[in-house]
C-alpha positions in Angstrom: 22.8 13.0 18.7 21.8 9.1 18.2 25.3 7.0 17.1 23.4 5.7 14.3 22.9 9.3 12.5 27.0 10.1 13.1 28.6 11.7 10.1 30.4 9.0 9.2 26.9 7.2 9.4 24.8 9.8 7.3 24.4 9.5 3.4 24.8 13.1 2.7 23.4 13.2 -1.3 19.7 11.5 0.4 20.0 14.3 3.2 20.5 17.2 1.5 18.7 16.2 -1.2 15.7 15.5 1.4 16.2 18.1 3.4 16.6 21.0 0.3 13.7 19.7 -1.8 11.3 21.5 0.5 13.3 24.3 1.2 13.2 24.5 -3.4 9.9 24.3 -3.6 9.0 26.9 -1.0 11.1 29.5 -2.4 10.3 28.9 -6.4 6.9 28.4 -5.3 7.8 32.3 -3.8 9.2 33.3 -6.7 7.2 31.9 -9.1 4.2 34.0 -7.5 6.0 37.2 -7.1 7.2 37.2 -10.7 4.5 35.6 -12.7 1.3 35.6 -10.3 -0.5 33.0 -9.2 -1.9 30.6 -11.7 -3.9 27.5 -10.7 -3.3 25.7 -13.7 0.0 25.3 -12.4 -1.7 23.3 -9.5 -3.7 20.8 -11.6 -0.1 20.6 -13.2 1.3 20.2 -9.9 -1.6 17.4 -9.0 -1.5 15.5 -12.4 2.3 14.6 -11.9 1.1 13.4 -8.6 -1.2 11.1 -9.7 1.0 10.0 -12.0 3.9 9.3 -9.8 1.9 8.1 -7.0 0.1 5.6 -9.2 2.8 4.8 -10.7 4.8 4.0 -7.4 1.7 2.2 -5.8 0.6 -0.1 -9.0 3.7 0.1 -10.5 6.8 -0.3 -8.0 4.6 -1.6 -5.2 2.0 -4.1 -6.4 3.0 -4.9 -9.2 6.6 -4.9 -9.4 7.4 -6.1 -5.3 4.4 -8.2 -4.8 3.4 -9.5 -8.3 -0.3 -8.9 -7.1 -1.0 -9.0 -11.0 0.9 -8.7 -14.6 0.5 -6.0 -16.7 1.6 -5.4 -20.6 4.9 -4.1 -21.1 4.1 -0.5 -22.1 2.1 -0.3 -19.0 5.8 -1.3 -17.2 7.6 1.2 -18.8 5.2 4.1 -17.8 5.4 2.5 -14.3 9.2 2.3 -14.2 9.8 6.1 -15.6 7.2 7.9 -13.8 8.2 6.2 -10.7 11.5 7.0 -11.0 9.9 10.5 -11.6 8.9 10.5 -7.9 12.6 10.4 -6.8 12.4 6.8 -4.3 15.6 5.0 -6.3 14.5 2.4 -9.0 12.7 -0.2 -8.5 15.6 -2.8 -7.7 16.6 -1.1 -4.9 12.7 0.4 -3.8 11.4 -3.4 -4.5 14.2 -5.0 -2.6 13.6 -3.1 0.3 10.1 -3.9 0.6 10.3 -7.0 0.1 13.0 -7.0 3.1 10.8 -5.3 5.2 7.6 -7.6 4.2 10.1 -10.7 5.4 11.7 -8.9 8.0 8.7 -6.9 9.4 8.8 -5.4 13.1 12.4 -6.8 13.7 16.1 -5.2 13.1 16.6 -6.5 9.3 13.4 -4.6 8.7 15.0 -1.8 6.7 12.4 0.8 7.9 11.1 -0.9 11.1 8.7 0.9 13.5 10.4 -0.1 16.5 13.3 2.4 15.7 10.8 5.1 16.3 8.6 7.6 13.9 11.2 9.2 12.7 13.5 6.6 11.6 10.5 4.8 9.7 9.5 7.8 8.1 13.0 9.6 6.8 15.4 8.5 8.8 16.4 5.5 7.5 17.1 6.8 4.2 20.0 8.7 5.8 21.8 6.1 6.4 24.5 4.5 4.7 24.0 1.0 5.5 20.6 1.1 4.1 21.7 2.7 0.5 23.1 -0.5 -0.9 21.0 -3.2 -2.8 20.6 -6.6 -0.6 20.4 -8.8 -4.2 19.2 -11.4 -1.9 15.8 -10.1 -2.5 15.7 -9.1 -6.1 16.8 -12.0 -7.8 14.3 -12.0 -10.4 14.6 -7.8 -11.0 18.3 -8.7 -12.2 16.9 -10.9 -14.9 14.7 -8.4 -16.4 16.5 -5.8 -19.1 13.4 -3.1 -18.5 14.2 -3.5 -14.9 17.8 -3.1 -14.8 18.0 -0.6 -18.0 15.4 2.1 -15.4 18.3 1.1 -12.4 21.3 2.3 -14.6 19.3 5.2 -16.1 17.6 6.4 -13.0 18.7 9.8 -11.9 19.0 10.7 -16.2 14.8 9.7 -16.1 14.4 11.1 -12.7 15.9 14.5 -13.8 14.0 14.2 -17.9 10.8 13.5 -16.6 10.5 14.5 -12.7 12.0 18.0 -13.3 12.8 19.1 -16.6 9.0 17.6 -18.0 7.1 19.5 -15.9 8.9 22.4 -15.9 8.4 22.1 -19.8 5.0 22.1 -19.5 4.4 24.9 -16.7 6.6 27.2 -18.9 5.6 26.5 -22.8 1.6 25.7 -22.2 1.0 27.3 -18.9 3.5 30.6 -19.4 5.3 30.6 -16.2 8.6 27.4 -16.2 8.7 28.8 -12.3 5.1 27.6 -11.6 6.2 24.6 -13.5 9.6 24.0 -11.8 7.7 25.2 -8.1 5.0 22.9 -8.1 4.9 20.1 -10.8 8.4 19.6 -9.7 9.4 20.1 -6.3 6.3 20.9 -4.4 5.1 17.3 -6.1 8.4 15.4 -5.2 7.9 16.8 -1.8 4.4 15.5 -1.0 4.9 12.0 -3.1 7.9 11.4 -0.6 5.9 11.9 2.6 3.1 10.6 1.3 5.1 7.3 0.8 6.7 7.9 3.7 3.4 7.7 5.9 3.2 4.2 5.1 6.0 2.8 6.8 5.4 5.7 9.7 2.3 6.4 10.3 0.5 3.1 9.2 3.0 0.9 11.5 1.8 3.9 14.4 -1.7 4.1 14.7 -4.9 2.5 13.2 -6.7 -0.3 13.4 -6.1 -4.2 13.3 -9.3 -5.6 11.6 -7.1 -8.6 9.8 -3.8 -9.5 12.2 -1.8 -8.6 15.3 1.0 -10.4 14.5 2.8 -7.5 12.6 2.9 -3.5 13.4 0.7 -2.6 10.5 -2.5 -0.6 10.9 -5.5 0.3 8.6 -5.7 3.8 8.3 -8.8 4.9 5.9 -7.2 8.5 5.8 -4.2 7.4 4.9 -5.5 5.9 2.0 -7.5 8.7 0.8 -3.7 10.9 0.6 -2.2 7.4 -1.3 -4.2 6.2 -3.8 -5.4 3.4 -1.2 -2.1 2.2 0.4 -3.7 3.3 3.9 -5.7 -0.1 4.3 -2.1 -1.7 5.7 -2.8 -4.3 7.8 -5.2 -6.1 5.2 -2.1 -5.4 3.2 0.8 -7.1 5.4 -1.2 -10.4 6.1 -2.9 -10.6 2.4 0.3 -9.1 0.8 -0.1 -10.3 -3.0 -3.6 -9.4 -3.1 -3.7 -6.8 -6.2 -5.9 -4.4 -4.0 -5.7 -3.0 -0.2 -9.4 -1.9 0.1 -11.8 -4.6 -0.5 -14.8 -3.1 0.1 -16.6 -1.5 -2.5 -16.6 1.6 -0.6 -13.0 1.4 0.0 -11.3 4.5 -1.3 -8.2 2.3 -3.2 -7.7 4.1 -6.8 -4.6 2.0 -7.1 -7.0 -0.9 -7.1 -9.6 0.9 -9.7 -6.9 1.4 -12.0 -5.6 -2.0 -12.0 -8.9 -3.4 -12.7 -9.7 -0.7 -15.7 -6.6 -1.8 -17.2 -7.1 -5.0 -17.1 -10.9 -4.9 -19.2 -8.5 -3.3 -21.8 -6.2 -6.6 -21.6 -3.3 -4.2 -20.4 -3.5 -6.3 -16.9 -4.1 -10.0 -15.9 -3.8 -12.5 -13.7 -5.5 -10.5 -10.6 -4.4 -12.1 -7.3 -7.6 -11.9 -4.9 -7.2 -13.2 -1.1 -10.5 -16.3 -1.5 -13.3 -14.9 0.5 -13.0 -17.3 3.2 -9.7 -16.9 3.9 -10.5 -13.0 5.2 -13.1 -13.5 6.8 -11.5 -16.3 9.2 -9.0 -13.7 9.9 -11.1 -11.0 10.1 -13.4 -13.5 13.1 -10.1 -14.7 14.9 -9.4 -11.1 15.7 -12.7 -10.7 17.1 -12.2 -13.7 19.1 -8.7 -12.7 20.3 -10.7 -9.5 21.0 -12.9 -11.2 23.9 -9.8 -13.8 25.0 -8.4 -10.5 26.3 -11.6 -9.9 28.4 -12.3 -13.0 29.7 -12.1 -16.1 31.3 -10.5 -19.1 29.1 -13.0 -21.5 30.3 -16.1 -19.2 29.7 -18.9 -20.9 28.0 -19.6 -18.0 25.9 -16.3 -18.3 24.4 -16.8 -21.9 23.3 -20.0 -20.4 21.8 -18.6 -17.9 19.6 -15.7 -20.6 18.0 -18.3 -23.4 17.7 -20.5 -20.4 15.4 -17.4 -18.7 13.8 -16.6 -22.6 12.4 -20.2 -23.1 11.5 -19.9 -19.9 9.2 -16.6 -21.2 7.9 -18.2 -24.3 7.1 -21.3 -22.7 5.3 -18.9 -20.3 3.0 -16.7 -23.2 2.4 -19.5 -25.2 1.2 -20.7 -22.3 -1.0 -17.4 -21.3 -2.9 -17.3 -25.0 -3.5 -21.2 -25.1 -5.2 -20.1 -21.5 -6.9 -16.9 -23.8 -8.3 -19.2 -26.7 -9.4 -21.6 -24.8 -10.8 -19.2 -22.9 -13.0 -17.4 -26.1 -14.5 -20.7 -27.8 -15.1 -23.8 -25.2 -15.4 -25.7 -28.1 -13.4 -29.3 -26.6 -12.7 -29.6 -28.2 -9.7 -26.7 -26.9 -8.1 -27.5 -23.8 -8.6 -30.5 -24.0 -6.4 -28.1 -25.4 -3.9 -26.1 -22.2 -4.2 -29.3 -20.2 -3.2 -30.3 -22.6 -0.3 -26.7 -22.4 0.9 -26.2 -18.9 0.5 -29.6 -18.5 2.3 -27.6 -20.7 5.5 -24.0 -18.7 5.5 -25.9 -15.4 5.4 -28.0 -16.5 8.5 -25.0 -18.2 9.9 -22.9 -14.6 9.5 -26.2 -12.7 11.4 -26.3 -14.8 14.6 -22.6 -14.6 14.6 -22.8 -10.4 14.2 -25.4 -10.3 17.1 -23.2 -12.6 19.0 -20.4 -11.0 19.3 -22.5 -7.5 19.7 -24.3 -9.0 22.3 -20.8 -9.9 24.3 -19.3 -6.5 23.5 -22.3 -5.1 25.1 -22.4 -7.4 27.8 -20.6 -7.0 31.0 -17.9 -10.0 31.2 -15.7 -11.8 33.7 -12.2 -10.4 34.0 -9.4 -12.0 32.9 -6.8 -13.0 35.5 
């Protein structure tokens, strides 16, 4: 057995407790069905307290709370803080800390949940660990100096219990007839796939995927990933653009956590909306294609010199065009609005040569790199 996970190593409550919460919701889940029959309210029971928890970890404790990606009215924290303690990940100070640790610490041995320790020990194992079961204050200075914050810490398991267990079983039994079904899979069966879930981000997504924004970190975009949490999948966007309040930035991107935030704030129950500028993804999103031919050929290739010279003409263009878009706004100017369409008109022909460029290289046999 690996040192690390010795007994004296091992947190037992976070083993067992990981380790018997599937084993609960398999046999209530048994016994629910054997005594009461099968009822699929009891699912959409079951599914409701994961969307609940899961949004409530991913806007809430995650982008909200670790990244301040937005702000959000103070009722809208306190559903965050006691339906994600509902999901059973610790409070916030010690979930938030944590991240942040590994956002600062990423791919290297303070990285509480780092990759390079394997699958396993990015997925579960790390919670078994002692060492890793303490708050490191370093990185939640400003969570000690809010009362919402540290009355959910010195409440949590009371909430977790109230409203991750006993609610749902409540409901299951009194408006669904069956507190089994309740208990089996608005409780347990929930907790169980809410952990992994979670747990897929710091596992799978540092694993495998793609790289569309940086390689300078393990993290991977991983569009199924994001369709089983609420849009955390799109990781890699995430890592390099890290308080940007959404992950999927395409309109087709499947990032509910990103919808919700949004809805919320046209009721005024959100604001202040961090968005990565336009520019500033798509230079990133070019400099990987570049690195992309570096790796296949020759540094002194002429067709590499022609690629940067276009990728900083397209720059330039968008640059020039958030800056007429900016003018425009503070001075309603007519005839910088007509400037807006002529140079819109040049960064969108700018962006098709560059496109065919680089799928005319990809397509085109090159020199090898020696």
């Amino acid at each position: 057995m690996n040192s690390k996970y010795s007994l004296k190593n091992i947190d037992i409550v976070n083993l067992l407790f990981l380790a018997l919460t599937p084993v609960a919701a398999i046999g209530f889940t048994y016994l629910w069905i054997a005594r009461d029959g099968f009822d699929y309210r009891q699912i959409i029971l079951g599914l409701f307290f994961y969307f609940l928890t899961g949004l409530s970890i991913t806007a809430g404790y995650h982008r909200l709370f670790s990244h301040k990606a937005y702000d959000a009215h103070p009722f809208i924290k306190f559903l965050y803080l006691i339906f994600g303690a509902a999901s059973f990940q610790n409070s916030i100070l010690k979930w938030g800390s944590d991240h942040r640790r590994h956002h600062l610490k990423v791919d290297t041995e303070e990285d509480p949940y780092a990759i390079n320790e394997g699958f396993f020990y990015a997925h579960v194992g790390w919670v078994f660990l002692k060492k890793n079961g303490v708050v490191n204050e370093r990185y939640a200075k400003d969570y000690l100096n809010d009362p919402l914050i540290m009355w959910q810490h010195k409440y949590y398991l009371l909430i977790s219990v109230l409203v991750g267990i006993a609610l749902p079983t409540f409901i299951g039994g009194y408006f669904l007839g069956s507190y089994l079904g309740g208990l089996a899979i608005g409780a347990f069966a929930r907790i169980v796939l809410t952990h992994h879930c979670t747990f897929f981000i710091n596992s799978l997504c540092h694993y495998m995927g793609s790289t569309p924004y940086t390689d300078t970190n393990s993290a991977k975009d991983s569009w199924f990933m994001a369709l089983l949490t609420f849009g955390e999948g799109y990781h890699n966007f995430h890592h390099y653009f890290q308080t940007d309040y959404r992950n999927g930035i395409r309109w087709f991107h499947f990032d509910p956590t990103k919808w919700l935030i949004r809805t919320l704030s046209f009721l005024g129950l959100t604001y202040k909306l961090k968005r990565t500028p336009q520019e500033k993804i798509l230079a990133a999103q070019m400099q990987m294609k570049v690195k992309e031919l570096q790796k296949k050929i020759s540094p002194s290739d002429t067709m590499l010199m022609e690629v940067e010279k276009l990728k900083a003409q397209v720059l330039e263009t968008l640059n020039n065009l958030q800056a007429l878009k900016a003018e425009y706004k503070a001075t309603k100017v007519r005839e910088i609005k007509a400037k807006i369409e002529t140079t819109k008109e040049e960064f969108e022909n700018c962006m098709e040569q560059w496109e065919l460029l680089i799928r005319n290289y990809q397509m085109t046999p090159v020199s090898v790199r020696y």
